[in-house]
C-alpha positions as CSV (number, residue, x, y, z in Angstrom):
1,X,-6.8,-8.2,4.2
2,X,-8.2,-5.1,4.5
3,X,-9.7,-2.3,7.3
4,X,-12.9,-0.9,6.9
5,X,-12.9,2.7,8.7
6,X,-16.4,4.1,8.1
7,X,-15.7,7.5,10.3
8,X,-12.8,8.7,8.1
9,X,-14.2,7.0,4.8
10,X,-11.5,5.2,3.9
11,X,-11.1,1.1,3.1
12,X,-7.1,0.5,3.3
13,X,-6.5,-2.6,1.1
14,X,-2.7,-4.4,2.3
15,X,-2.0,-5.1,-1.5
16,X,0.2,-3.5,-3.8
17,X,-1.7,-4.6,-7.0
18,X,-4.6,-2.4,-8.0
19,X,-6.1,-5.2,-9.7
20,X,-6.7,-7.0,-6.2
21,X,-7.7,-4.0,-4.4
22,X,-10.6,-3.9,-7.3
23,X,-11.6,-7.2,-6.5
24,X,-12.0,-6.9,-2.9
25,X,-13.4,-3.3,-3.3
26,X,-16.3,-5.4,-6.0
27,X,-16.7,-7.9,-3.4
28,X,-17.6,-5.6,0.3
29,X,-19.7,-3.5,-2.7
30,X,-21.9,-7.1,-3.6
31,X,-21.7,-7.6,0.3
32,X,-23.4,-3.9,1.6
33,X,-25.3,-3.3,-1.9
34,X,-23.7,0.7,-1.7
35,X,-20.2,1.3,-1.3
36,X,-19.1,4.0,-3.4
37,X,-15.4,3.4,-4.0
38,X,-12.8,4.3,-6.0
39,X,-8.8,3.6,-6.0
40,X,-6.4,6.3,-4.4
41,X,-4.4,8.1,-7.1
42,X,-1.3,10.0,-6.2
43,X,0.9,12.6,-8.0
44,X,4.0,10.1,-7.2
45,X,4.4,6.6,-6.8
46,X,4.8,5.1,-3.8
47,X,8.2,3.6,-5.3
48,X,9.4,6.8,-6.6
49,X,8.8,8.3,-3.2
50,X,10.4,5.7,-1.5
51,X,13.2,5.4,-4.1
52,X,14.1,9.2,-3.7
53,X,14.1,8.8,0.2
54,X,17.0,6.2,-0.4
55,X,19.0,8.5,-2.8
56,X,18.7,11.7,-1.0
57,X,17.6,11.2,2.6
58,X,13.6,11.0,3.9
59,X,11.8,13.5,4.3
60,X,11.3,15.1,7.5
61,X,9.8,13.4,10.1
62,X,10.9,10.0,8.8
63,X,14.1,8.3,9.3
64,X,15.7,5.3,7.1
65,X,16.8,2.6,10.2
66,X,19.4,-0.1,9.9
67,X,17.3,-2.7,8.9
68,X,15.2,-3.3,5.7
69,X,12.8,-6.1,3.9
70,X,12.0,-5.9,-0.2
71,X,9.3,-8.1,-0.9
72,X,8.2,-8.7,-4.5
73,X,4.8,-7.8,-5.4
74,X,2.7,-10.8,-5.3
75,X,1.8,-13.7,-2.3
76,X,5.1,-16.3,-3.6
77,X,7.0,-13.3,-4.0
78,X,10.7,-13.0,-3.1
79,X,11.9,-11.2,0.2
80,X,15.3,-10.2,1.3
81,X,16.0,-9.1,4.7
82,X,18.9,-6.7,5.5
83,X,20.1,-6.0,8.9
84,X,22.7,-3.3,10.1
């Protein structure tokens, strides 16, 4: 799945594998002849991030709620559901 937002420029890709993205990214660029597009790269990974926000508290303007889901990477990945 993905969202096309031609205002803002961006093409949000709900994948965690780069790999995938890049295919669907090759594919709407076959589709529309022109896309220019590149994959977001970030100073930190959105697991560090996310790992440092469970060892020391988010930052502000987010908060960590009672409930929780890990999914592994991949569509016949695991998933664990916490609650409270």
């Amino acid at each position: 799945r993905a969202l096309v937002e031609p205002q803002t420029g961006w093409v949000w890709v709900d994948t965690s594998s780069a790999s995938r993205a890049e295919t669907l990214l090759s594919l709407l660029r076959e589709a529309l002849e022109h896309l220019p597009s590149r994959l977001l790269h970030t100073q930190q990974s959105p697991v560090t991030v996310m790992t440092n926000w469970l060892e020391n508290g988010a930052d502000e303007g987010f908060t960590l709620d009672a409930d929780c889901e890990l999914k592994a990477p991949g569509d016949e990945g695991a998933v664990i559901r916490c609650r409270r």
